[in-house]
C-alpha positions as CSV (number, residue, x, y, z in Angstrom):
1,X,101.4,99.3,115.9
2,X,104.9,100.2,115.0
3,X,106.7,101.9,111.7
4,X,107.4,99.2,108.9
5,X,104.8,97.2,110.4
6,X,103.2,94.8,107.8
7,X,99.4,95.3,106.5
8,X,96.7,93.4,104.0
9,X,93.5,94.9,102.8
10,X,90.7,94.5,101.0
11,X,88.3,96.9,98.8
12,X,85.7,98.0,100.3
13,X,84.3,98.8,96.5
14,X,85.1,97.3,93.2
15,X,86.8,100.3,90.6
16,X,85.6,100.8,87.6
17,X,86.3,101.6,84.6
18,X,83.6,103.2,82.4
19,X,80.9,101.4,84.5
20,X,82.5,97.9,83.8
21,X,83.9,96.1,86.7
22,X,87.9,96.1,86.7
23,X,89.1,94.9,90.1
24,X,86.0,93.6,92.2
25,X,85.7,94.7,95.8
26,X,87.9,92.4,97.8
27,X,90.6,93.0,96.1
28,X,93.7,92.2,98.3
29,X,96.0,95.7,99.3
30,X,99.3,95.2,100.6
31,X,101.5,98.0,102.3
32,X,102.5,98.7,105.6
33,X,102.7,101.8,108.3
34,X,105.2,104.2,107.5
35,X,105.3,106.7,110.6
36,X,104.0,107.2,113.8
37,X,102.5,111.0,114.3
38,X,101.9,112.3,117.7
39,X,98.2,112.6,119.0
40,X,98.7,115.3,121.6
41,X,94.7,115.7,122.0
42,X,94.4,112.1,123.1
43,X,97.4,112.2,125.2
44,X,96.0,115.3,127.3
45,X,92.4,113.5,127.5
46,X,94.3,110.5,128.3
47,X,96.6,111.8,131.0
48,X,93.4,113.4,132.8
49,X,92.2,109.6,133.1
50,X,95.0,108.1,134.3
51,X,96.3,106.8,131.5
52,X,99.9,107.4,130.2
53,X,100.3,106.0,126.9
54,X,102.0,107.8,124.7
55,X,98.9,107.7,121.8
56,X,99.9,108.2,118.0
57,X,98.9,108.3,114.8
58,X,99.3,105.9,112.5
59,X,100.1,107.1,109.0
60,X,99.9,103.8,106.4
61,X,100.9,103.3,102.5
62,X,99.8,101.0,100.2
63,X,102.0,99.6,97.5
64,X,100.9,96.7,95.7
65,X,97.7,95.1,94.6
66,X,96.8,91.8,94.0
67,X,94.9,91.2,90.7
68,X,92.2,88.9,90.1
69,X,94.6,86.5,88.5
70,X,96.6,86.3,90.7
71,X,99.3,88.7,89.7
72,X,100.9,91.5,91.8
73,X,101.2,94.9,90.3
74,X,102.7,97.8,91.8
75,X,101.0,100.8,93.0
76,X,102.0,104.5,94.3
77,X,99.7,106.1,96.5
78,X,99.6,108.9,99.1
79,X,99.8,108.2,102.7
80,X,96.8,107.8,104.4
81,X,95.5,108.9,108.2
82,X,92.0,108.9,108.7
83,X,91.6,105.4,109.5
84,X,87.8,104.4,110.9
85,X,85.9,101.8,111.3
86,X,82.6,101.1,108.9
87,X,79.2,102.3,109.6
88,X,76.8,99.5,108.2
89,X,73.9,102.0,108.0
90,X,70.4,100.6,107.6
91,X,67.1,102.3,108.0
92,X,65.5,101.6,111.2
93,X,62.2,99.2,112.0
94,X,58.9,100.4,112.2
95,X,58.3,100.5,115.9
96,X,54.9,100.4,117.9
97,X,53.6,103.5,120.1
98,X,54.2,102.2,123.5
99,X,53.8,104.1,127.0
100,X,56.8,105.3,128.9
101,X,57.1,102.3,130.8
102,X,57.4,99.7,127.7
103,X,60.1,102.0,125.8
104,X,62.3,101.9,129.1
105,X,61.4,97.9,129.0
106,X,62.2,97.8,125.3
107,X,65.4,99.5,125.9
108,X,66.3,97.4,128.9
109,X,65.9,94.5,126.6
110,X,67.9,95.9,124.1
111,X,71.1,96.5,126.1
112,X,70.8,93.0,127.6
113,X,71.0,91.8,124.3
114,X,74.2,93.9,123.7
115,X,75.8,92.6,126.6
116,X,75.0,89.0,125.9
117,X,76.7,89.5,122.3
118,X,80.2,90.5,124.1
119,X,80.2,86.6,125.7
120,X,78.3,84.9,123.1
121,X,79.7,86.6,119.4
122,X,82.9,85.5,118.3
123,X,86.4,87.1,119.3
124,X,85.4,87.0,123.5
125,X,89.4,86.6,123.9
126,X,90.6,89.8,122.1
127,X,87.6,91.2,123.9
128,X,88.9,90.5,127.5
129,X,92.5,91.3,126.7
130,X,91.3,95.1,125.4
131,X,89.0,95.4,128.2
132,X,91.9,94.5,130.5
133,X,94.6,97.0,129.0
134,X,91.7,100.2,129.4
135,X,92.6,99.0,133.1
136,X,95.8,99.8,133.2
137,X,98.1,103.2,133.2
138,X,100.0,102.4,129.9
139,X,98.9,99.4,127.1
140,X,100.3,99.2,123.6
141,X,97.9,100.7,120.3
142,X,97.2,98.7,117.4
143,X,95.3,99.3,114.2
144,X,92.6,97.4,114.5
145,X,90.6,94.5,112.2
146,X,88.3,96.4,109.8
147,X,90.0,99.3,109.7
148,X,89.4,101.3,106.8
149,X,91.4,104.1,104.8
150,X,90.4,106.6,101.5
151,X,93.4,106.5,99.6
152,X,94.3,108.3,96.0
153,X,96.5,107.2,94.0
154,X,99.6,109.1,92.5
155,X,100.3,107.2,89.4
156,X,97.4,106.1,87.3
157,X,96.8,101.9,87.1
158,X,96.3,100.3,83.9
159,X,93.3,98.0,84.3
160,X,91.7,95.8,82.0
161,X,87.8,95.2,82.5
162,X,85.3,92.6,82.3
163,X,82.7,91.9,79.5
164,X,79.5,92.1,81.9
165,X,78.2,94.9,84.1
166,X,78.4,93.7,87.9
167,X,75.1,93.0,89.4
168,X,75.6,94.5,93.2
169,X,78.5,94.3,95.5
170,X,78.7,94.0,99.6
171,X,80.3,96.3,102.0
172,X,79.0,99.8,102.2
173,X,79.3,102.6,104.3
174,X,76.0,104.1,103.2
175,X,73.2,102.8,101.8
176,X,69.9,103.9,100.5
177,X,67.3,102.3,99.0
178,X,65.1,103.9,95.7
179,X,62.4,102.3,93.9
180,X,62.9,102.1,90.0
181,X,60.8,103.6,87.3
182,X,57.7,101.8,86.2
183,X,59.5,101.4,82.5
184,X,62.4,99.0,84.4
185,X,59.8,95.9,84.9
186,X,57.3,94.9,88.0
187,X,60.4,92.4,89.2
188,X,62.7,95.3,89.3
189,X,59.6,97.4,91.1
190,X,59.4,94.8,93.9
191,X,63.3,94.3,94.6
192,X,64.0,97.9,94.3
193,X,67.4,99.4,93.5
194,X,70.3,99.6,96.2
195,X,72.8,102.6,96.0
196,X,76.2,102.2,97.7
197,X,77.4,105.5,98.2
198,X,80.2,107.3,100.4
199,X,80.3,110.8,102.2
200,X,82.9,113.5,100.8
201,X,82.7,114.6,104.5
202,X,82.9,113.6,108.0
203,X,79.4,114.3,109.4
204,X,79.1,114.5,113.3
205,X,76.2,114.5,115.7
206,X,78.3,117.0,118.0
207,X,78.3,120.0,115.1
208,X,75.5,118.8,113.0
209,X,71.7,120.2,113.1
210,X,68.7,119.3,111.4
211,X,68.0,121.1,108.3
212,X,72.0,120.5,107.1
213,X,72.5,118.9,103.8
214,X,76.0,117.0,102.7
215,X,76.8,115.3,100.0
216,X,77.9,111.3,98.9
217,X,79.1,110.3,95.5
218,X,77.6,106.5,94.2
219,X,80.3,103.9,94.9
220,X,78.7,101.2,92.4
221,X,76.8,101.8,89.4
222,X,73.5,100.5,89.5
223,X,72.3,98.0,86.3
224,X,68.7,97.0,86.1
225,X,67.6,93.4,84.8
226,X,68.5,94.3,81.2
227,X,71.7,95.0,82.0
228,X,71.1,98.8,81.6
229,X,72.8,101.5,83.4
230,X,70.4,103.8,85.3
231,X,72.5,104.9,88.1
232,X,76.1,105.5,86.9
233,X,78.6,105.7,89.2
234,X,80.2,108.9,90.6
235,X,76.3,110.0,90.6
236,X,75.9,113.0,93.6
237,X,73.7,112.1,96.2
238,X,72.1,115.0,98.4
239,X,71.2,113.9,101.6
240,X,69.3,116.0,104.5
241,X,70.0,115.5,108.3
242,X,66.3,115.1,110.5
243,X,68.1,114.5,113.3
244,X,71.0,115.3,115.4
245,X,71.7,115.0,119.2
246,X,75.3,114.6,120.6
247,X,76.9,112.2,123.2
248,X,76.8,113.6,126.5
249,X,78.2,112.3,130.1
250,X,76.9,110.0,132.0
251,X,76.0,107.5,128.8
252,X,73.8,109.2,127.0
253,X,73.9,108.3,123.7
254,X,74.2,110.7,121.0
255,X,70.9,110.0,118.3
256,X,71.6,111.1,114.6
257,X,69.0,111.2,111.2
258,X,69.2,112.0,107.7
259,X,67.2,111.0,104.9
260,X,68.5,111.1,101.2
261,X,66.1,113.2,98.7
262,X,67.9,113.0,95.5
């Protein structure tokens, strides 16, 4: 991770214009990291551990886009910061009343399972070498593989559009299921409609409670099998948080719910 240092993206969402598709989600980005800021938090936290690296940062740009034909087009957008990783979000499975003993067996299952996956799932290498450098006093940073950034553009992009609605799209930080109205057919009753939608604000197990609401705008707009819009995008989302329980030492795992009501 270094300034001028190369970088390719993809969407996470299509854009578009007037609920018609104009660049679909996996669109290719291209810009690179323009500066390094200093993380003085990290570096305190970091130093108390034994670690000396001297954390940043990184602030990235994007400039060009890659359109479905194959053209590039120029861009000019902000710099961004707040890189993260996605949250693939998915309601949880029914689960069974079991005594004490079989939810500490069912959890002891479950974290075998997770440990398995860090020999068995693809990418063991890069695996070992990260878990090597957390060994040492000093390792180099890097902006990791699905990394994601919210980035605004300064100049507005002229986009044509195509002559269908889209019919769904992948890759969404949030997502909540509602069932249709009885007027949109019994096939659309039985598959239900999926709403991709993102939050307008960080929201933390650590500061949150239940009882908090926060907001999310509709990513993709939602056609039924007529090709009708009834969910367009941009649509506000009010969500309501049921549960909320921070990290704590010693591996305790922070536990965090929130249901969406309209």
């Amino acid at each position: 991770m270094k300034t001028g240092e190369a970088l390719e993206g993809r969407l996470l969402y299509p854009i578009y214009v007037e609920n018609r598709i104009a660049l679909p989600a996996g669109t290719i980005l291209r810009g690179s990291v323009v500066q390094l800021d200093s993380d003085h938090s990290r570096r305190i936290h970091a130093r108390l551990r034994g670690d000396f690296t001297p954390f940043h940062t990184s602030v990235v740009q994007f400039n060009q886009v890659v359109l479905p034909d194959g053209t590039l087009q120029p861009i000019e957008s902000d710099r961004a910061t707040d890189g993260v990783a996605v949250l693939h979000l998915s309601p949880p499975p029914d689960q069974k009343k079991r005594s004490f003993l079989g939810d500490q067996l069912a959890q002891a299952k479950q974290e075998l399972k997770e440990t398995a996956a860090l020999f068995t799932t693809p990418g063991q290498g890069d695996r070992l070498v990260q878990f090597i450098y957390t060994q040492l006093p000093y390792h180099p940073q890097r902006i990791d593989a699905g990394t994601t950034w919210t980035v605004e553009l300064t100049r507005p992009l002229n986009l044509s559009v195509c002559d269908h609605p889209p019919m769904g799209s992948n890759g969404s930080a949030v997502a909540a299921k509602q069932k249709p109205d009885a007027a949109a057919g019994s096939a659309e009753q039985d598959k239900g409609w999926q709403l991709h939608a993102y939050l307008l604000r960080t929201v933390s197990s650590a500061q949150a409670k239940p009882g908090d609401t926060f907001q999310a705008y509709v990513a993709d707009p939602v056609f039924n099998s007529d090709h009708a819009l009834v969910v367009p995008q941009g649509s506000l989302m009010i969500g309501e948080i049921t549960q909320a329980k921070a990290a704590r030492s010693f591996g305790r795992r922070a536990s965090f719910g929130f249901d969406f009501e309209n």
